[in-house]
C-alpha positions as CSV (number, residue, x, y, z in Angstrom):
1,X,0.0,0.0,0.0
2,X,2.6,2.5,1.0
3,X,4.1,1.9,-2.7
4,X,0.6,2.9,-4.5
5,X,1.2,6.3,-1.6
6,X,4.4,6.8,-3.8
7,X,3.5,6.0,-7.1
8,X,-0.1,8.5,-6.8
9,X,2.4,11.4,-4.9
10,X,4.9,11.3,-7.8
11,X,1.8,11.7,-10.3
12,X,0.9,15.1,-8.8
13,X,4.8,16.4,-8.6
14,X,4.2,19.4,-11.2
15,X,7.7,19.1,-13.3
16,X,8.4,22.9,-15.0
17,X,10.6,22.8,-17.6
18,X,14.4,26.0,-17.3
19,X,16.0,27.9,-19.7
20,X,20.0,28.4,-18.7
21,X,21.7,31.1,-19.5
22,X,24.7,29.9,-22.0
23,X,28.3,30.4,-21.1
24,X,31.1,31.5,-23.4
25,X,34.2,31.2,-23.2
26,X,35.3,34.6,-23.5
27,X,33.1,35.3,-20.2
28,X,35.6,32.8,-17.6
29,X,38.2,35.0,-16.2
30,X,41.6,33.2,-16.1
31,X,41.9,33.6,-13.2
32,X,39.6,35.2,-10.6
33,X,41.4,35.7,-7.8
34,X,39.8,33.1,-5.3
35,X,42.7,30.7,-6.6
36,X,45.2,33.4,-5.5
37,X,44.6,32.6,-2.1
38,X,45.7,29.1,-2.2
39,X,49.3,30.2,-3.7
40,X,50.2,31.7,-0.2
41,X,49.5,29.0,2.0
42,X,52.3,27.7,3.6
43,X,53.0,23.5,3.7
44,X,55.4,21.5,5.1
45,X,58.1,20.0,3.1
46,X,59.8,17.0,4.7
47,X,63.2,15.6,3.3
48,X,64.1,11.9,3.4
49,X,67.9,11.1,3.1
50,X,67.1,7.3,4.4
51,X,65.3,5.0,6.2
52,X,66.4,2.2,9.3
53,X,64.3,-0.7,11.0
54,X,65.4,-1.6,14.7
55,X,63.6,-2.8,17.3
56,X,62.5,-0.4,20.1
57,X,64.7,-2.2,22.7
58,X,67.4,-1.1,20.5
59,X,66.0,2.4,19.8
60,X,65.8,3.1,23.5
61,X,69.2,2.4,24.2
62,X,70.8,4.6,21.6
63,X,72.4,8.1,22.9
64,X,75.1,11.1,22.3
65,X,77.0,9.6,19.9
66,X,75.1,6.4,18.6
67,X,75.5,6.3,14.5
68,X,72.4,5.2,12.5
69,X,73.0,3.6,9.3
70,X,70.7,4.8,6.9
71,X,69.6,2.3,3.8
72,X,70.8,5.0,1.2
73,X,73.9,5.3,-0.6
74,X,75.9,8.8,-0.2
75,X,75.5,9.3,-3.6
76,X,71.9,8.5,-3.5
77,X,69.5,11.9,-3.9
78,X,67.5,12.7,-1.1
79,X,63.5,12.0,-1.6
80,X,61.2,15.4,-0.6
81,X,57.7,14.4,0.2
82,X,54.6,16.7,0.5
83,X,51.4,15.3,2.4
84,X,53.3,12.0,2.3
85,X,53.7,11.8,-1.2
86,X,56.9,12.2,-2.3
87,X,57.0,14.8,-5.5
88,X,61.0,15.7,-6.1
89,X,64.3,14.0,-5.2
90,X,67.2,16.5,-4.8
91,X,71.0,16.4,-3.5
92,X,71.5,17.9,-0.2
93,X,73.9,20.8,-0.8
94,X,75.0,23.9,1.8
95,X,74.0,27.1,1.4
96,X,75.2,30.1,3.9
97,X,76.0,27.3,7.0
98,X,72.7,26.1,6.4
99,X,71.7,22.3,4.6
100,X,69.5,23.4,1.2
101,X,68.1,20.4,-1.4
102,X,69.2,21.5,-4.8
103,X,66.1,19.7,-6.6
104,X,67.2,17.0,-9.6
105,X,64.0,15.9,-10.5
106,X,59.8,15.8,-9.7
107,X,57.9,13.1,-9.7
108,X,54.7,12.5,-11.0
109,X,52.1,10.7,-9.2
110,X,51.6,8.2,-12.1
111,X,55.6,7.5,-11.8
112,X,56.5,4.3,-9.3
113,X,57.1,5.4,-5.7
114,X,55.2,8.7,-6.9
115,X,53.0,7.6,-3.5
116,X,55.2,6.6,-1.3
117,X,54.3,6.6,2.3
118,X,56.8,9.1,4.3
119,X,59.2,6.8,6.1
């Protein structure tokens, strides 16, 4: 019974027929300003020179001095990740006392590793 309730309600909907407006494309600004605003947010690049795997016990026990081998030759470019994807690979270079990545390369996100997982 409650499908006839349906079926008789739909019946009455009235159903009005629009006119849109067209849109040209001489009318669509290239750009309108609202995009602007994303171009000045800051985010957070993080640089990846390698990755380890030890067990916590070992982890824990590490101080001043302890050396980490990192998985990564020296000649090896360093992988830069943004939102956890990684997008560029550089070689880690000095620039006025400070470490700068000199950027070799950006990776698409159809490329392999193009969404890798920060390690």
């Amino acid at each position: 019974m409650a499908k006839a309730t349906k079926e008789a309600t739909a019946e009455k909907t009235p159903v009005q027929p629009i006119e849109l407006p067209e849109v040209s494309e001489q009318g669509v600004a290239p750009s309108s300003g609202q995009f602007d605003l994303l171009l000045d947010i800051d985010v957070e690049v993080t640089v990846a020179l390698g990755t380890v795997e030890m067990p916590v016990k070992k982890l824990l026990q590490l101080g001043p001095g302890a050396v980490l081998e990192l998985g990564k030759s020296i000649d090896a470019p360093a992988d830069l990740y943004l939102q956890g994807t990684k997008f560029a690979e550089g070689d880690v270079v000095v620039v006025d006392d400070c470490f700068a990545i000199k950027i070799n390369s950006v990776v698409g996100l159809d490329a392999p590793g193009g969404d890798a997982p920060v390690p």
